[in-house]
C-alpha distance (Angstrom), angle and dihedral (degrees) to the residues before:
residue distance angle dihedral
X1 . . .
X2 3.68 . .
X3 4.08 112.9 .
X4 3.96 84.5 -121.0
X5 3.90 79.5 61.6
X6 3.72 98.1 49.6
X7 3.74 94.5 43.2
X8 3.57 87.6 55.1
X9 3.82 96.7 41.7
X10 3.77 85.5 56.1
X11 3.45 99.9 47.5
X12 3.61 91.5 59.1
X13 3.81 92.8 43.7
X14 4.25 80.5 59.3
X15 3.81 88.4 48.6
X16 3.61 96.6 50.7
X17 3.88 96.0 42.6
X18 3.99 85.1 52.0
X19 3.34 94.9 60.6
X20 3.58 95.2 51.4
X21 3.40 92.7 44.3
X22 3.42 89.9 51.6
X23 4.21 93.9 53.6
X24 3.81 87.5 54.5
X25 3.75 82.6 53.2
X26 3.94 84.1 -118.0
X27 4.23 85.1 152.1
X28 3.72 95.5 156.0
X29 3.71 82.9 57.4
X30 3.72 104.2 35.4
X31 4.07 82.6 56.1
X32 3.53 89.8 56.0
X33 3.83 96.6 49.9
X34 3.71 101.5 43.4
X35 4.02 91.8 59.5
X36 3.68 98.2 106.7
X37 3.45 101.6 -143.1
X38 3.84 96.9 142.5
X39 3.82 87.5 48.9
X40 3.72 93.2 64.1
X41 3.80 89.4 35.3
X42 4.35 86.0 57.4
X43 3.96 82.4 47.4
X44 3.99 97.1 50.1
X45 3.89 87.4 40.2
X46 3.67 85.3 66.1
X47 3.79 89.4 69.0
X48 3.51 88.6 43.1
X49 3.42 98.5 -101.2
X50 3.49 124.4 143.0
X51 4.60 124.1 -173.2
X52 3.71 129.6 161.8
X53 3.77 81.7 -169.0
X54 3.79 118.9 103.2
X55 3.82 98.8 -160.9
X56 3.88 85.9 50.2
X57 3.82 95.7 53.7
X58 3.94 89.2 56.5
X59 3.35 93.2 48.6
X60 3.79 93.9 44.8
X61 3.87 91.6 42.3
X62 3.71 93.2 53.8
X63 3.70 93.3 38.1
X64 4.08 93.8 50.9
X65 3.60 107.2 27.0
X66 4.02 113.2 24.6
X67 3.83 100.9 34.8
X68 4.01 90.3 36.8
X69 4.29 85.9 33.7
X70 3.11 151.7 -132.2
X71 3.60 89.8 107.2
X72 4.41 120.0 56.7
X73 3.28 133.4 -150.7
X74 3.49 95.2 -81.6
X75 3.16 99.7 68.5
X76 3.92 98.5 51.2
X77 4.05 89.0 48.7
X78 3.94 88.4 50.7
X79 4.12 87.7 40.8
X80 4.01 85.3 53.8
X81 4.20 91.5 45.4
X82 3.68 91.2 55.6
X83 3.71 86.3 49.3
X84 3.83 90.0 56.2
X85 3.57 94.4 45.0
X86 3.65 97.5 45.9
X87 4.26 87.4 50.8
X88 4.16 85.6 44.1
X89 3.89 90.9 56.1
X90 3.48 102.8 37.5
X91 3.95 95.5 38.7
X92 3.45 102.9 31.6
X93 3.73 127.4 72.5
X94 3.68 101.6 170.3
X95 3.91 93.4 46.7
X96 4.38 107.8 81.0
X97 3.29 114.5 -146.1
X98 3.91 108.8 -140.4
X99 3.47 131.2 -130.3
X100 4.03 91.1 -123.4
X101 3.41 93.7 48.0
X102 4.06 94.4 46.3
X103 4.26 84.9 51.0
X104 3.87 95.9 46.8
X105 4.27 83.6 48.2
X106 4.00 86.8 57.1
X107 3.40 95.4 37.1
X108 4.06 89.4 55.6
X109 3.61 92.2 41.3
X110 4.03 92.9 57.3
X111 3.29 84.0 46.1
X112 3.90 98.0 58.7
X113 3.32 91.2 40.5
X114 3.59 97.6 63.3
X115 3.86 93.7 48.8
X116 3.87 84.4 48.2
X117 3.52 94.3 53.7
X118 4.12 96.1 39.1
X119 4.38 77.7 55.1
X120 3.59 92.5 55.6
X121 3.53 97.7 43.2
X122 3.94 92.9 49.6
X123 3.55 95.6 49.0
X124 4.07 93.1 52.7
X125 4.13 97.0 -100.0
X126 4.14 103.7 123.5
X127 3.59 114.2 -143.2
């Protein structure tokens, strides 16, 4: 399997595990999980570029795929609030993590996920 491929595969792995994480009101967790990190790693992968780091995948994404397009704006702030949330809940213990806040996460994540995978697929990477 390509490493587009695995980047993808885990990024939907994440997805899936924060939903249920999110039905056992797990939101801490579910936070965690839906920060598509490995999303934006398949994307960067395409250019053959490879990071473990975090803050170099939001620069890179930004840098490669919202100032050069397809991706807006949008997309990196929303890439950068996961981030946050993801740091809150796993390195925060007086900060709650709502429910509302854990659902909108998912809901964004899903929603990147799709346009990742409708990249992939129109630039000849299967996913």
């Amino acid at each position: 399997m390509s490493t587009v491929g695995h980047y993808i595969l885990i990024a939907e792995d994440c997805l899936e595990e924060a939903v249920i994480l999110y039905q056992n009101e797990k939101f801490r967790g579910a936070c965690g999980r839906a920060y598509y990190f490995d999303a934006v790693r398949a994307l960067l992968a395409t250019k053959g570029i490879i990071t473990k780091s975090h803050a170099a995948a939001r620069g890179l994404f930004s840098a490669h795929f919202v100032k050069e397009g397809p991706f807006v704006k949008q997309d990196s702030t929303l890439f950068n609030e996961l981030f946050e949330l993801r740091q809150t809940g796993e390195y925060d213990p007086d900060e709650d993590i709502s429910e509302s806040d854990t659902r909108k996460a998912i809901d964004t994540a899903s929603e990147f996920l799709l346009q990742v995978e409708a990249y992939l697929r129109e630039n000849g990477f299967t996913t």
